[in-house]
C-alpha positions in Angstrom: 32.6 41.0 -104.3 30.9 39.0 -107.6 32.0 40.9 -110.8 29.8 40.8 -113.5 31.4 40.8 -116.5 29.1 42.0 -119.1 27.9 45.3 -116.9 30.6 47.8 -117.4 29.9 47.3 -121.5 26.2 46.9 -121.1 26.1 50.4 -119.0 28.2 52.3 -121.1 26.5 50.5 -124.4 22.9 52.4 -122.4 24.5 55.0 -121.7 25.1 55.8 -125.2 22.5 54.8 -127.0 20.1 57.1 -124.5 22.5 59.9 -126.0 22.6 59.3 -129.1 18.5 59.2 -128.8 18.7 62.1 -127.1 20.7 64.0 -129.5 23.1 65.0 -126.5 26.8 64.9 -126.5 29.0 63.7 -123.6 29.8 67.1 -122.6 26.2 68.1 -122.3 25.0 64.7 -120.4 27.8 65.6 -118.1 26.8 69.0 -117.5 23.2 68.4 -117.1 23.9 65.3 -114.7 26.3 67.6 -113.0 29.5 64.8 -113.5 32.8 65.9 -114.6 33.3 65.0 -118.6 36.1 63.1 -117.7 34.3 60.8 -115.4 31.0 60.2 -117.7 34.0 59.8 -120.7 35.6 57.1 -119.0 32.2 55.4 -118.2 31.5 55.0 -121.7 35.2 53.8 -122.4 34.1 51.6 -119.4 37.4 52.5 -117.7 35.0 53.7 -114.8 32.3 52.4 -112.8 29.7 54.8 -112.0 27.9 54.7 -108.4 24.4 54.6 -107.8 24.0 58.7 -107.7 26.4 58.7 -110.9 23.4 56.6 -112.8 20.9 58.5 -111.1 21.9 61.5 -112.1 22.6 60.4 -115.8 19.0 59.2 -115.9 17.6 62.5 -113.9 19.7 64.7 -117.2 18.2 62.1 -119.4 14.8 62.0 -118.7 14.6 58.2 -118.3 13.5 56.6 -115.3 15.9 54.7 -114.2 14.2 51.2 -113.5 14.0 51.7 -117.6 17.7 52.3 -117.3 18.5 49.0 -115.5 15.8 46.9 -118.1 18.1 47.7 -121.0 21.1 47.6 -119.2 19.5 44.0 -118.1 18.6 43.2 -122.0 21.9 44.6 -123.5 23.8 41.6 -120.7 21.5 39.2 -122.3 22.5 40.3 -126.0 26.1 39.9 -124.9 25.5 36.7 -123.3 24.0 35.4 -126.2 26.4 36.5 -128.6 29.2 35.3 -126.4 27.5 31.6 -126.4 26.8 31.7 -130.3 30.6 32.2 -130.5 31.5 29.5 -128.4 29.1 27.2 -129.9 30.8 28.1 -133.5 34.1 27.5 -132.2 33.2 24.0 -130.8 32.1 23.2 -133.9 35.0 24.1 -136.1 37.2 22.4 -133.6 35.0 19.4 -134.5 35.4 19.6 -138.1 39.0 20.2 -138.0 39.6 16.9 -135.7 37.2 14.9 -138.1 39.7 16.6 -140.7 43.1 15.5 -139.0 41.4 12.0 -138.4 41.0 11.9 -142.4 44.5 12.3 -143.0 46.0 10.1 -140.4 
């Protein structure tokens, strides 16, 4: 199976910021979308996975469809993306400079 790196962080980033919106705790999110607190705890830490019904029921407890669910989870892998290639562009470029550097002193 493919692994996606960026979707454990992106879901749990979604995840979080719905809750924070919400003005709901983790122990509440859990109990409304009927998960154990452990299990929704460890999906933010993104030590966990969640399945299908798992997201389904976190968007059912709160109150967001969830093809809205999977657009920002889509946009927050983009974010990371970007980031992540902004970083390696900025480290190309110091390696440049620094080998232009040694070249100087030789």
């Amino acid at each position: 199976m493919k692994v996606y790196p960026y979707l454990s962080s992106a879901i749990a980033r979604v995840i979080e910021a719905l809750r924070a919106e919400r003005g709901m705790t983790k122990s509440s999110l859990a109990d409304f979308a009927c998960l154990e607190r452990r299990y929704l705890r460890d999906i933010e830490r993104e030590l966990k996975k969640p399945t299908v019904n798992a997201i389904y029921s976190i968007c059912e407890a709160l109150r967001v469809q969830p093809e809205d669910f999977f657009r920002r989870v889509s946009e927050e892998i983009e974010k990371r993306k970007n980031s992540e290639r902004r970083v390696a562009s900025i480290n190309k470029a110091m390696s440049s400079v620094k080998a232009q550097s040694d070249e100087e002193k030789v």
